[in-house]
Backbone as ProteinMPNN parsed JSONL, in Angstrom:
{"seq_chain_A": "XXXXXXXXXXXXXXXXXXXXXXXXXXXXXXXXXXXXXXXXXXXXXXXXXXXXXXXXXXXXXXXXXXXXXXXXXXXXXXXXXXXXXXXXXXXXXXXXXXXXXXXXXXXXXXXXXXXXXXXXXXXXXXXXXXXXXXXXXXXXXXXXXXXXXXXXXXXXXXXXXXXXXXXXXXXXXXXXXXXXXXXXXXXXXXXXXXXXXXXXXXXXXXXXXX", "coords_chain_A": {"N_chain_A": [[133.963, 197.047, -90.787], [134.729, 194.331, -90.348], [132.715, 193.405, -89.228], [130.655, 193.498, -91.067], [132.341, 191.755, -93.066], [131.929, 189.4, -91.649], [129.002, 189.139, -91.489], [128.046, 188.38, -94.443], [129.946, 186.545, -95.132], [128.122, 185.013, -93.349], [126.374, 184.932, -94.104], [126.236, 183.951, -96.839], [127.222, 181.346, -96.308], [124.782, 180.149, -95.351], [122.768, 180.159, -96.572], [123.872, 178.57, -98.493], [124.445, 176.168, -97.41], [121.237, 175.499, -96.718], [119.999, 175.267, -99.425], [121.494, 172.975, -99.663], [120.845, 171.118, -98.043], [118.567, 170.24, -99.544], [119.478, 169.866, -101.993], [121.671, 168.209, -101.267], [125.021, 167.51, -101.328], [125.312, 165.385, -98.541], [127.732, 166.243, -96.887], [128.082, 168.801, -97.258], [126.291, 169.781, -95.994], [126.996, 169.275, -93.319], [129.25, 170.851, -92.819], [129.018, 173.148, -93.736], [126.606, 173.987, -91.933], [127.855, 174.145, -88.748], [129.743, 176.452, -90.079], [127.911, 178.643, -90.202], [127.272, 179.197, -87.576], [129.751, 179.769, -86.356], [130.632, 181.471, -87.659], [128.681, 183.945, -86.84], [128.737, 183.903, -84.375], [131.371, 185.082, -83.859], [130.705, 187.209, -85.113], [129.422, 188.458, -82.403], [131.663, 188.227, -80.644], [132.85, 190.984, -81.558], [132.729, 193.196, -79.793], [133.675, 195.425, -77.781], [133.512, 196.936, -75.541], [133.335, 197.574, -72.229], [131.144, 197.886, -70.764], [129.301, 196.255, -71.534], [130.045, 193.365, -71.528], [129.31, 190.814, -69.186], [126.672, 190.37, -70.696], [127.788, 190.222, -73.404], [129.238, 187.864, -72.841], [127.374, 185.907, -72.014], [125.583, 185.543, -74.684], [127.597, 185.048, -76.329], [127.714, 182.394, -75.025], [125.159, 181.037, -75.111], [125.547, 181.019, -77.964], [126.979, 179.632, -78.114], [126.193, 177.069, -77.303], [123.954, 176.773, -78.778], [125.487, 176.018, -80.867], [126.41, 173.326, -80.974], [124.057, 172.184, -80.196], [123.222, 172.255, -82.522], [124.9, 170.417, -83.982], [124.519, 168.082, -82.692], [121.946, 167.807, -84.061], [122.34, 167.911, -86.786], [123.385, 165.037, -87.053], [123.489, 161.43, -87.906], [122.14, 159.982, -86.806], [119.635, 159.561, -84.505], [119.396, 162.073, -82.567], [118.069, 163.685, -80.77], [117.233, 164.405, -78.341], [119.449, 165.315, -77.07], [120.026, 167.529, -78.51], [118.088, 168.634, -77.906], [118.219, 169.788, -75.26], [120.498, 171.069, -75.579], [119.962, 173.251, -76.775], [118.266, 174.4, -75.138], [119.887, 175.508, -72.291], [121.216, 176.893, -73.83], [119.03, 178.986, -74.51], [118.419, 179.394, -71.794], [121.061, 181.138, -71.346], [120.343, 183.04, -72.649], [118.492, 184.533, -71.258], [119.532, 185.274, -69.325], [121.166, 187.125, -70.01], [119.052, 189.001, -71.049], [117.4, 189.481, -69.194], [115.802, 191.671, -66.885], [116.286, 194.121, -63.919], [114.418, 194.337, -61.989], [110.562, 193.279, -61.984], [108.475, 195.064, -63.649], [105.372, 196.072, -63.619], [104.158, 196.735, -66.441], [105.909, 194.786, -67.66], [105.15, 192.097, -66.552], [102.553, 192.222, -67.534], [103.434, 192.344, -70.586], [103.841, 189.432, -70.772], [101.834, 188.209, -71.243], [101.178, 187.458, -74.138], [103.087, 185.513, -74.618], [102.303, 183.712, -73.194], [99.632, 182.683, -74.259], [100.512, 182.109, -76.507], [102.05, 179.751, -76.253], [100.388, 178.915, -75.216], [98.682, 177.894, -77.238], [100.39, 176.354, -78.863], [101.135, 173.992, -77.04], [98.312, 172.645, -77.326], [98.255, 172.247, -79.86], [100.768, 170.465, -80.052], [100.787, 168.336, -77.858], [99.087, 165.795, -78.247], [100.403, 164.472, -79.927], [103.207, 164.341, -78.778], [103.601, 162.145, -77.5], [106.328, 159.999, -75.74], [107.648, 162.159, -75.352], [107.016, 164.729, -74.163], [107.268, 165.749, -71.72], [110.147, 166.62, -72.12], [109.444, 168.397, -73.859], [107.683, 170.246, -73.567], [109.061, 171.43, -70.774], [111.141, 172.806, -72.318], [109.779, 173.994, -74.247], [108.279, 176.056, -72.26], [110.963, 177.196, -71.156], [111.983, 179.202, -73.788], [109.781, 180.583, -74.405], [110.089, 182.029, -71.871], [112.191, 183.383, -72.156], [111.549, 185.099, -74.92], [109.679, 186.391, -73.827], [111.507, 188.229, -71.997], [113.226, 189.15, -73.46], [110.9, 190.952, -74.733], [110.871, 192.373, -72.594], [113.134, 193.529, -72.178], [113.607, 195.061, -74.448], [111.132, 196.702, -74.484], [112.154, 198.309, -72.144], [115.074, 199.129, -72.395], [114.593, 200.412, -75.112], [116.223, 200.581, -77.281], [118.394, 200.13, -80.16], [119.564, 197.701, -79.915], [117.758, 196.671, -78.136], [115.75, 196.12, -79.735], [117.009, 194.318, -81.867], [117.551, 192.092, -80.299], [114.782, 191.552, -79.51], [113.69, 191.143, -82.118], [115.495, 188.796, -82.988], [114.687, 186.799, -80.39], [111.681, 186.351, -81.386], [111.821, 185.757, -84.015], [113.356, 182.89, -83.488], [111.24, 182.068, -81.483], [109.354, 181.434, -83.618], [110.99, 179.611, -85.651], [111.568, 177.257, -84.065], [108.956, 176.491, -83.325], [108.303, 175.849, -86.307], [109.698, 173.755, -86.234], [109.089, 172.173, -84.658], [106.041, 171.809, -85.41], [106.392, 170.3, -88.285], [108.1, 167.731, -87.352], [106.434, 166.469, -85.485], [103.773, 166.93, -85.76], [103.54, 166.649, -88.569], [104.998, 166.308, -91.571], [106.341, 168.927, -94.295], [107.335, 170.185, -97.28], [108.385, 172.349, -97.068], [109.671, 172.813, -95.373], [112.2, 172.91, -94.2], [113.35, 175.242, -95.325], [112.303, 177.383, -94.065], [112.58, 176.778, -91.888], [114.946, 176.753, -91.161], [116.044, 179.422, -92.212], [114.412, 181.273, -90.552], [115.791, 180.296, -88.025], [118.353, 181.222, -88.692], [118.49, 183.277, -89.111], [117.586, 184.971, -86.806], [119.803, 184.354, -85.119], [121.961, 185.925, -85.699], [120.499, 187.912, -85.811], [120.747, 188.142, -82.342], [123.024, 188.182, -82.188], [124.007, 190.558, -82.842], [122.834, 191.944, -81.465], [124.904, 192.912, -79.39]], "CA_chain_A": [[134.187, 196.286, -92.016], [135.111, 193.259, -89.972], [131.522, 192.723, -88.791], [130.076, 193.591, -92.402], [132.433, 190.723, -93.776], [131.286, 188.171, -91.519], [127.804, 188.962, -91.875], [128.415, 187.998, -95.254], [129.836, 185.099, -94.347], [127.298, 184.118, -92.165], [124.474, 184.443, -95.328], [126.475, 183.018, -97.889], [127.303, 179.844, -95.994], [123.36, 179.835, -94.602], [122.227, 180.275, -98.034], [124.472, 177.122, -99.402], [123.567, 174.981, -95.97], [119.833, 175.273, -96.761], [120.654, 174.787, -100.83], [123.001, 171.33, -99.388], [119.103, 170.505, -97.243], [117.229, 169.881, -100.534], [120.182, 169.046, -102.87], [122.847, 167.184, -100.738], [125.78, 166.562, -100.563], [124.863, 165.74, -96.484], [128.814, 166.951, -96.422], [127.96, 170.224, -97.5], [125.166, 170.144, -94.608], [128.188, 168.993, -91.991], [129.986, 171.555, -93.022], [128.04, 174.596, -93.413], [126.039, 174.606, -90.71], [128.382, 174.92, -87.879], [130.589, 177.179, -90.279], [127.526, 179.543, -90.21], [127.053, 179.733, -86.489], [130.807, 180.197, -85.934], [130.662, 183.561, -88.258], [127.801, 184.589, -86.101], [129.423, 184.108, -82.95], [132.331, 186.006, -84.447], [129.826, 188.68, -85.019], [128.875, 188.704, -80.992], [132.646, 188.583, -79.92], [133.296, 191.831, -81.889], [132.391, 194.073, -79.273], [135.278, 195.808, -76.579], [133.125, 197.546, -74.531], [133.557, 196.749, -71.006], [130.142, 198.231, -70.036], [128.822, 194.974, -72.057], [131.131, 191.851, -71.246], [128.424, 189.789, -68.98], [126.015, 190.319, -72.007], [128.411, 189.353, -74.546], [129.745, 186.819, -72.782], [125.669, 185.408, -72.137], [125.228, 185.726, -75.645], [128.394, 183.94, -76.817], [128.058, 181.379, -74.173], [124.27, 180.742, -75.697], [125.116, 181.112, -79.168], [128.135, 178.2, -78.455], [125.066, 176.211, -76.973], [123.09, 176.497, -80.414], [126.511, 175.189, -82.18], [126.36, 172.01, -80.174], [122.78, 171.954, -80.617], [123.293, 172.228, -84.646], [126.273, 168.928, -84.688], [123.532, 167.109, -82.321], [120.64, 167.374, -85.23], [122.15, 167.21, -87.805], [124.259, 163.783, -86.709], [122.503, 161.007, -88.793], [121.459, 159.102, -85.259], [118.321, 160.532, -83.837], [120.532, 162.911, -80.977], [116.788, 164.777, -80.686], [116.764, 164.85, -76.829], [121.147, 165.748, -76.579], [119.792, 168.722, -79.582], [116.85, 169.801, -77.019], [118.883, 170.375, -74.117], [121.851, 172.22, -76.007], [119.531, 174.686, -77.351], [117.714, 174.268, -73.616], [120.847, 175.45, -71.978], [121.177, 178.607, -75.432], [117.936, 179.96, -73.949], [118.706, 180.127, -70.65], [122.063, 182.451, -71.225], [119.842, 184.336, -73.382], [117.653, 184.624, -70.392], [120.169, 185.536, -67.982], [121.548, 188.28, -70.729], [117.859, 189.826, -71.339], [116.988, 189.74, -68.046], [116.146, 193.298, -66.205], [117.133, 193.976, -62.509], [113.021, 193.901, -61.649], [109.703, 192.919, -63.202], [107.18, 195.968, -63.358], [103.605, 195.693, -64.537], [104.298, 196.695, -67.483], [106.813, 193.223, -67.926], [104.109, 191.337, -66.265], [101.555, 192.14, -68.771], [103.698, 191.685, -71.824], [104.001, 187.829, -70.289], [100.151, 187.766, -71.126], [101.016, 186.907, -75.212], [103.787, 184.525, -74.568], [101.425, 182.805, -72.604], [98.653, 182.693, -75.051], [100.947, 181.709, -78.051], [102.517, 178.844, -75.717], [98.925, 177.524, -74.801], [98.286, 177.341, -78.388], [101.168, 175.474, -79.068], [100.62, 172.568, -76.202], [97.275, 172.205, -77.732], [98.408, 171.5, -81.198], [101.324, 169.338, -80.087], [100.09, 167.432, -77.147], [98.346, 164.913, -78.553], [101.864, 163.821, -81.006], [104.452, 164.128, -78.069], [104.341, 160.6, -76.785], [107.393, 159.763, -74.386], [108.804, 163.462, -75.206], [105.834, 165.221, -73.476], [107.868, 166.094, -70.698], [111.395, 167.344, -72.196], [109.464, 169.127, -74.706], [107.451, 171.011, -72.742], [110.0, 172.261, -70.535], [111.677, 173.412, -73.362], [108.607, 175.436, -74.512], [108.521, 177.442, -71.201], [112.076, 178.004, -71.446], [111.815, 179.516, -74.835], [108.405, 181.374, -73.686], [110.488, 183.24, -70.799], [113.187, 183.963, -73.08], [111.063, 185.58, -75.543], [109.62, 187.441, -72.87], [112.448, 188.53, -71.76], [113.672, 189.63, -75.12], [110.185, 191.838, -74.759], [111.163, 193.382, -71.424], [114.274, 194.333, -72.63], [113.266, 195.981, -76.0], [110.71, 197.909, -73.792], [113.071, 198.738, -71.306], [116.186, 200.354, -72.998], [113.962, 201.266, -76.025], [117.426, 201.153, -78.056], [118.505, 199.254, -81.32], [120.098, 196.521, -79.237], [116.479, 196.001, -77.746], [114.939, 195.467, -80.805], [117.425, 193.398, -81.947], [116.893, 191.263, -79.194], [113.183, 191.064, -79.518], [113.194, 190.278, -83.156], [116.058, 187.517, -82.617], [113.987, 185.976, -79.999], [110.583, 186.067, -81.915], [112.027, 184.549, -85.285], [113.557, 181.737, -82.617], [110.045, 180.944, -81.462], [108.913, 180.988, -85.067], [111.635, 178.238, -86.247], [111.229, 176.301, -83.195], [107.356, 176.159, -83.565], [107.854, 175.066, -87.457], [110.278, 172.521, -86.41], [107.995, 171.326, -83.818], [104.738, 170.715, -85.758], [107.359, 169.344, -89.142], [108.654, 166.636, -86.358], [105.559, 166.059, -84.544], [102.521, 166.859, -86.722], [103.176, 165.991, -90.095], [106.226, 166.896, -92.567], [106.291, 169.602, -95.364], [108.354, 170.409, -98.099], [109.552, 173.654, -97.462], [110.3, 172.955, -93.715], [114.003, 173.486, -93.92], [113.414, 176.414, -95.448], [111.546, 178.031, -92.925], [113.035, 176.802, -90.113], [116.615, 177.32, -91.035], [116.037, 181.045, -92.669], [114.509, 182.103, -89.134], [117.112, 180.376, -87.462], [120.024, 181.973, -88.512], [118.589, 185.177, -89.07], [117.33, 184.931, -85.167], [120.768, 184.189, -84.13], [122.488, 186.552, -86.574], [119.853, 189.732, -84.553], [120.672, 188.218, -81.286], [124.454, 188.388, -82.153], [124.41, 191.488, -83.185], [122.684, 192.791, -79.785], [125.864, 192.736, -78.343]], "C_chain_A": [[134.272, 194.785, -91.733], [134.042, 192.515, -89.798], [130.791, 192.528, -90.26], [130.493, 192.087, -93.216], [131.727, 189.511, -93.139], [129.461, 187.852, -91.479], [127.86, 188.329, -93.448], [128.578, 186.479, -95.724], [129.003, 184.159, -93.773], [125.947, 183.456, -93.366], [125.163, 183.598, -96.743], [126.447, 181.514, -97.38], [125.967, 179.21, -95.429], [122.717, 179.512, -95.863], [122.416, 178.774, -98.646], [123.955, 175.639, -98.453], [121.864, 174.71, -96.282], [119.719, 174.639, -98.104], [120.897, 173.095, -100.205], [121.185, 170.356, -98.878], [118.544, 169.865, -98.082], [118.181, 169.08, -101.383], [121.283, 168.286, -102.956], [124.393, 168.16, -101.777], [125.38, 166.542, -98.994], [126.588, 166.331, -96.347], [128.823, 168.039, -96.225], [127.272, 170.918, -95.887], [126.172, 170.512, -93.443], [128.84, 170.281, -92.018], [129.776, 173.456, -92.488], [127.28, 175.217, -92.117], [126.47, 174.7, -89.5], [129.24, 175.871, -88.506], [129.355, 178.775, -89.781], [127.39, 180.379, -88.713], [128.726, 179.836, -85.775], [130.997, 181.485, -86.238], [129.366, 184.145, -87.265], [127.995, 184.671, -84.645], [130.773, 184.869, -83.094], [131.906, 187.194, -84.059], [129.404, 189.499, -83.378], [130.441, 188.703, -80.392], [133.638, 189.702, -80.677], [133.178, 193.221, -81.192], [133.521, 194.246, -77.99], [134.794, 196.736, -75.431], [133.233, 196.961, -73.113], [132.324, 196.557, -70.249], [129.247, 196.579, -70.324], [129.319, 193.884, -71.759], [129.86, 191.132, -70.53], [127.219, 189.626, -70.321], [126.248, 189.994, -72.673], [128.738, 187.9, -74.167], [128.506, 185.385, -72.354], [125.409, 184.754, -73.439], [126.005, 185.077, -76.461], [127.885, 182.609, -76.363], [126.117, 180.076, -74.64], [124.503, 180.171, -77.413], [126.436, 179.601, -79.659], [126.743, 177.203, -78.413], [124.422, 175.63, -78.35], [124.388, 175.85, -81.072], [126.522, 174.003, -81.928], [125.327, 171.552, -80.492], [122.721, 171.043, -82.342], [123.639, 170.409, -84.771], [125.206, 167.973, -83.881], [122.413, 166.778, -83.561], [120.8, 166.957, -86.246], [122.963, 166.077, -88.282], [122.663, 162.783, -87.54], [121.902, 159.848, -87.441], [120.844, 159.915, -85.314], [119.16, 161.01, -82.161], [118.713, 163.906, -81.203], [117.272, 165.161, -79.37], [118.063, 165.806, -76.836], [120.685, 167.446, -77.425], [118.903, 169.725, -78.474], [117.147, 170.628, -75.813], [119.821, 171.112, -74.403], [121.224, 173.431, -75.829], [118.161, 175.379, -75.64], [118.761, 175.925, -72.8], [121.016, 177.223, -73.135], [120.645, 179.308, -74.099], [117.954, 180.277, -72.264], [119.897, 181.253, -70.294], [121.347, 183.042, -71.913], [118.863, 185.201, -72.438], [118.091, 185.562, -69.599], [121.043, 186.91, -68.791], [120.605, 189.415, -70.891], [117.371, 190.023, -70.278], [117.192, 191.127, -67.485], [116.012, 192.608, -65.07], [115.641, 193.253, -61.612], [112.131, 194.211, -62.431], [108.826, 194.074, -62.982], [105.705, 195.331, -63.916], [103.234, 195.809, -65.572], [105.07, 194.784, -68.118], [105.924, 192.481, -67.842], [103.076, 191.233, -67.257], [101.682, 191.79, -70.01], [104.131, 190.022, -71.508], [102.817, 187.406, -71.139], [100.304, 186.766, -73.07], [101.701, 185.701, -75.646], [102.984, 182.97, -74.464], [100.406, 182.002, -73.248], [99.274, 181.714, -76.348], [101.637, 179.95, -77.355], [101.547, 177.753, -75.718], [98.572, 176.913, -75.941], [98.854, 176.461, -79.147], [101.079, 173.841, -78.421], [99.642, 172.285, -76.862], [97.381, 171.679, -78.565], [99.744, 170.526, -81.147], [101.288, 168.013, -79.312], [100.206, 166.154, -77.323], [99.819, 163.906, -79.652], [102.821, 163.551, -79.705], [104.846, 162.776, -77.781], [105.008, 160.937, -75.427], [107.903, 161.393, -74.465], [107.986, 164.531, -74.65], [106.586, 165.901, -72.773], [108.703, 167.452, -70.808], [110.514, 168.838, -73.254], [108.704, 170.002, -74.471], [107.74, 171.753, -71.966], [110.65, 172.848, -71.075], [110.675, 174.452, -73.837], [108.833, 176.368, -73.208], [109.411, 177.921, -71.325], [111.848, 178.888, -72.377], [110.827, 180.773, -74.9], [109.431, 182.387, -72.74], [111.656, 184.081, -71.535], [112.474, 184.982, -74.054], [110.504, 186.346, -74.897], [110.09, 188.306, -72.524], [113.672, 189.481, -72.55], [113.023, 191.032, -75.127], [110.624, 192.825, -73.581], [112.555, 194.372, -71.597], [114.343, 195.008, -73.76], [112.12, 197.108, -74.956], [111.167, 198.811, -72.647], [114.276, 199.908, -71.3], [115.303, 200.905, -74.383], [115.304, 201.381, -77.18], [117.737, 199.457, -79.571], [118.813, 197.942, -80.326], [118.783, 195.513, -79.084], [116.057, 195.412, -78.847], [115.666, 194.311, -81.603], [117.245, 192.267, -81.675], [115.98, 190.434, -79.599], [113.534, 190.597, -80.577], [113.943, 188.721, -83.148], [115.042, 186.595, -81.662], [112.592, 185.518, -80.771], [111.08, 185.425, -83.257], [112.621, 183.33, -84.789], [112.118, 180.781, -82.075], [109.556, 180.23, -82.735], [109.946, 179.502, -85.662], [111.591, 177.57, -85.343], [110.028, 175.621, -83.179], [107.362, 175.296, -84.839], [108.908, 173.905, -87.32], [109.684, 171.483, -85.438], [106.627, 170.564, -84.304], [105.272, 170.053, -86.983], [107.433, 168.367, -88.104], [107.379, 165.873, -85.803], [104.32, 165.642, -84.817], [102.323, 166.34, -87.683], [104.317, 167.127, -90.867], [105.773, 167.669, -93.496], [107.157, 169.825, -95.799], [109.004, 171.232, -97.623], [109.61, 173.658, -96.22], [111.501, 173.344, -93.537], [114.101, 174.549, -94.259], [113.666, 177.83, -94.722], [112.056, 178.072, -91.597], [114.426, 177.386, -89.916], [117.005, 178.703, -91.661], [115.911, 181.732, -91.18], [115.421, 182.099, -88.41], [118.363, 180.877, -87.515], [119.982, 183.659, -89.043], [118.227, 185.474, -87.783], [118.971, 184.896, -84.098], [121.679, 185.179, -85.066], [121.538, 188.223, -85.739], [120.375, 189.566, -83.48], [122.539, 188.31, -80.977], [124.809, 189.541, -81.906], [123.696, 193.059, -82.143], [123.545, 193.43, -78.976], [126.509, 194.487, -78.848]], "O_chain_A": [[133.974, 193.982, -92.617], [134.03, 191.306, -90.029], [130.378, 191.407, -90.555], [129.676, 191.372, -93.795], [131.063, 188.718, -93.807], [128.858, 186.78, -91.451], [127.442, 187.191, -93.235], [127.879, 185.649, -96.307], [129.087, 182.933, -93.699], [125.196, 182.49, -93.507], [124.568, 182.794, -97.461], [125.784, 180.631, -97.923], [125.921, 178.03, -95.082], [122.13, 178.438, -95.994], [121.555, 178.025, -99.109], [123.377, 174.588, -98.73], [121.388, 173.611, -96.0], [119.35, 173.465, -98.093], [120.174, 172.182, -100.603], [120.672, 169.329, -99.323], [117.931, 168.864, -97.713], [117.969, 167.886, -101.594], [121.834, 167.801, -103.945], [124.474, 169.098, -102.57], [125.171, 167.567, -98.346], [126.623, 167.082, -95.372], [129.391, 168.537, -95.253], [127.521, 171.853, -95.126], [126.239, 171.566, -92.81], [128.925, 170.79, -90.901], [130.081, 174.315, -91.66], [127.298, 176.309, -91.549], [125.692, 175.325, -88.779], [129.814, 176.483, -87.605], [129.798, 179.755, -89.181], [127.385, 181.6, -88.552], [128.764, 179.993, -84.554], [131.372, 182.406, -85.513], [129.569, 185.355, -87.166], [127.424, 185.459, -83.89], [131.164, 185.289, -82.005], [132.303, 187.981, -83.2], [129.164, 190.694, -83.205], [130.432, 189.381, -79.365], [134.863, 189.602, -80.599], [133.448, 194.259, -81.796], [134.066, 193.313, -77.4], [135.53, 197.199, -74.56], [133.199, 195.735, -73.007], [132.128, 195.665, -69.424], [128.698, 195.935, -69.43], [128.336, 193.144, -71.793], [129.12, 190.724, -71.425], [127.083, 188.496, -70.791], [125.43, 189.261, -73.23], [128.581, 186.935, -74.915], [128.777, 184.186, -72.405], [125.054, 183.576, -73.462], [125.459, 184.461, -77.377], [127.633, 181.741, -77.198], [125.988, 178.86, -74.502], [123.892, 179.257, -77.967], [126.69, 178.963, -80.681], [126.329, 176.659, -79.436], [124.395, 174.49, -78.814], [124.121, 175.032, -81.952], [126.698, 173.361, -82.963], [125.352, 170.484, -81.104], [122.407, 169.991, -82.899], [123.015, 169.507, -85.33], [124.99, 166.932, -84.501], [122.118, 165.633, -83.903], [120.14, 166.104, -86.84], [123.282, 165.937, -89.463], [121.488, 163.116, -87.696], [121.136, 158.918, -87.695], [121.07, 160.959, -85.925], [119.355, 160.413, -81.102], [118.647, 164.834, -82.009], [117.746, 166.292, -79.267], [117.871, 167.005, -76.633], [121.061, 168.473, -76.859], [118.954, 170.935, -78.255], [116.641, 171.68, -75.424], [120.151, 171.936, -73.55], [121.567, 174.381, -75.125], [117.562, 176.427, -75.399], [118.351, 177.085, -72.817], [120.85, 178.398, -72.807], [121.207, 179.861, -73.154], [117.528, 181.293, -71.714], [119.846, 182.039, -69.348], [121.81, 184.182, -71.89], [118.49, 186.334, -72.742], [117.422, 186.502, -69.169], [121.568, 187.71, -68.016], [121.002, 190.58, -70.901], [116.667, 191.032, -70.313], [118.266, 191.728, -67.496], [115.791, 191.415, -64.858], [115.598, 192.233, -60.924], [112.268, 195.01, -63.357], [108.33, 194.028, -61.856], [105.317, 194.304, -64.472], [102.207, 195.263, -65.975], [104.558, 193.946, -68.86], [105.579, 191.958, -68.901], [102.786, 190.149, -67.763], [100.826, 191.21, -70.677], [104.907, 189.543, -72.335], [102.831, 186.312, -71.703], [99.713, 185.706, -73.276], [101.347, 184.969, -76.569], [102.963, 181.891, -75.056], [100.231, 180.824, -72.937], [98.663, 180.843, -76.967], [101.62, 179.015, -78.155], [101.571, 176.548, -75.97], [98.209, 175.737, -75.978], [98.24, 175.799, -79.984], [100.988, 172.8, -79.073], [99.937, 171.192, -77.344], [96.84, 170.575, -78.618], [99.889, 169.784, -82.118], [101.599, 166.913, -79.768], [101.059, 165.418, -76.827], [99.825, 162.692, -79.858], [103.22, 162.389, -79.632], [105.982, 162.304, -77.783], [104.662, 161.645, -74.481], [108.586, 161.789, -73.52], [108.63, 165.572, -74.783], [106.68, 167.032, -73.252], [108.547, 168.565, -70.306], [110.947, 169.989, -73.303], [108.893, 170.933, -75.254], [107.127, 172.82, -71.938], [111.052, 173.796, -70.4], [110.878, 175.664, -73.756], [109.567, 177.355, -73.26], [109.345, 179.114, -71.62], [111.296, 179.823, -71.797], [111.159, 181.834, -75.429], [109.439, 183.581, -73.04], [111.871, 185.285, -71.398], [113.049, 186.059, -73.896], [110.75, 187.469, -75.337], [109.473, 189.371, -72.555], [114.61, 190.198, -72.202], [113.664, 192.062, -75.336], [110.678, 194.038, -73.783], [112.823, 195.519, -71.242], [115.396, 195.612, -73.967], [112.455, 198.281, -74.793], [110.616, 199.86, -72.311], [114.444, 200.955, -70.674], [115.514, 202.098, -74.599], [115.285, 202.356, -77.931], [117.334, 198.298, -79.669], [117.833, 197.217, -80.153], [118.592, 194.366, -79.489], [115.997, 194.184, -78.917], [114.969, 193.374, -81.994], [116.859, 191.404, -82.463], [116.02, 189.247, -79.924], [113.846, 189.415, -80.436], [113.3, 187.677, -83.258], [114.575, 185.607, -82.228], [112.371, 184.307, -80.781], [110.529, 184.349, -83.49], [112.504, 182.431, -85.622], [111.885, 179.574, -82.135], [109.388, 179.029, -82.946], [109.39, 178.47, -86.039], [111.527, 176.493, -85.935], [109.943, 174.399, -83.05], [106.727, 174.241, -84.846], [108.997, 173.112, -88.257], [109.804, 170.258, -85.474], [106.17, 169.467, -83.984], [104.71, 168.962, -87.079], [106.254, 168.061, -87.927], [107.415, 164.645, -85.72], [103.757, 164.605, -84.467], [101.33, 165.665, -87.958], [104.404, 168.349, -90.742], [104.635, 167.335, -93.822], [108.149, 169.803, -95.07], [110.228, 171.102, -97.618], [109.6, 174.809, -95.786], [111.796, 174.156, -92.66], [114.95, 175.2, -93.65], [114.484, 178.749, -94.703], [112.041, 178.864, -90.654], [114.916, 178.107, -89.047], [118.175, 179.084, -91.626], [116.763, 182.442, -90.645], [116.012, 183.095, -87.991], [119.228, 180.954, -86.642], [120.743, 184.606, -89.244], [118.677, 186.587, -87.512], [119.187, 185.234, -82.934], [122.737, 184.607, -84.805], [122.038, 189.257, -85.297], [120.757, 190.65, -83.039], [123.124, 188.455, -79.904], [125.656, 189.839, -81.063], [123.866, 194.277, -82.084], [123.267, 194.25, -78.1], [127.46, 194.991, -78.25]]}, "name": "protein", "num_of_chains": 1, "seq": "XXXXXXXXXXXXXXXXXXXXXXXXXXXXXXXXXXXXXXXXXXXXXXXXXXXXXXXXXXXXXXXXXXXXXXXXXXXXXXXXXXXXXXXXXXXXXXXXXXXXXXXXXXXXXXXXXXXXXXXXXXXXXXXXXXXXXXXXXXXXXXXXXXXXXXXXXXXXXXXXXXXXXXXXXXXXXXXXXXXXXXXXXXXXXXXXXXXXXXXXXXXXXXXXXX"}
């Protein structure tokens, strides 16, 4: 019941945060959007199993990362780079949570689409990065192995958790990607939409992995 309410929680105040995006107050924004990723880290430290604890505590220790991330972006200074490395920093405990013991050939092969969807990404942002070429690129791979990683472990245990997982990581690339070509490419209306629906339903699956 406890987890039920703060799911709840987590969509009403996501709901009003995206609402606050288009029709202000920016307080509302301040407000909301670390309230939402506090109920969702709630949701990931509701678990007492013992067999789980490095996993949860991966998965918290990521999903604090993204809260840091959040108060970096949406600070009215340009904190881009301090935002890229929070959520940098996420994806690697999500890494080190999804991670199996060793890689088979099976793992290896599901690398092959990461790879593909990554290349297609450099291609279409490239040419925009400028000076951020670098950070923001390393950040794609991260993100790429994570999502990977997500896959190895959904084909691995084969169990709700997995899939969890996976879909959390794949709606993470997805709002990362549309906040990448919004920022980089060229702005659209319904960007906040998009980006901040995946996002907190991505971290709202990967909570609830645990």
């Amino acid at each position: 019941m406890l987890i039920i309410a703060l799911i709840l929680m987590a969509l009403i105040s996501a709901a009003l945060e995206i609402r606050a995006e288009y029709k202000g107050p920016a307080i509302q924004v301040y407000l909301l959007k670390p309230l939402t990723l506090v109920c969702i880290i709630l949701i990931a430290l509701q678990n007492k199993h013992e067999s789980t604890v490095f996993y949860q505590s991966m998965i918290v220790a990521g999903l604090s990362c993204s809260l840091i991330g959040d108060i970096f972006l949406m600070l009215p200074t340009d904190r881009f780079i301090h935002g890229l490395v929070s959520f940098l920093f996420a994806h690697l405990c999500y890494i080190a949570a999804f991670a199996t013991e060793a890689a088979s050939l099976l793992s290896l092969a599901s690398l092959i689409p990461f790879v593909l969807y990554g290349g297609i990404m450099v291609r279409v942002l490239l040419p925009h990065l400028k000076s951020l070429k670098i950070p923001v690129l390393v950040y794609m791979l991260v993100i790429m192995l994570m999502g990977w990683q997500a896959l190895v472990k959904c084909l691995s245990a084969g169990s709700a958790a997995g899939w969890l997982a996976l879909a959390g990581a794949l709606l993470f690339i997805a709002s990362d990607s549309i906040l990448a070509v919004n920022r980089f490419k060229g702005r659209f209306k319904s960007a906040q939409l998009l980006i901040l629906s995946t996002y907190f339903i991505a971290q709202a699956f990967i909570a609830l992995s645990v």
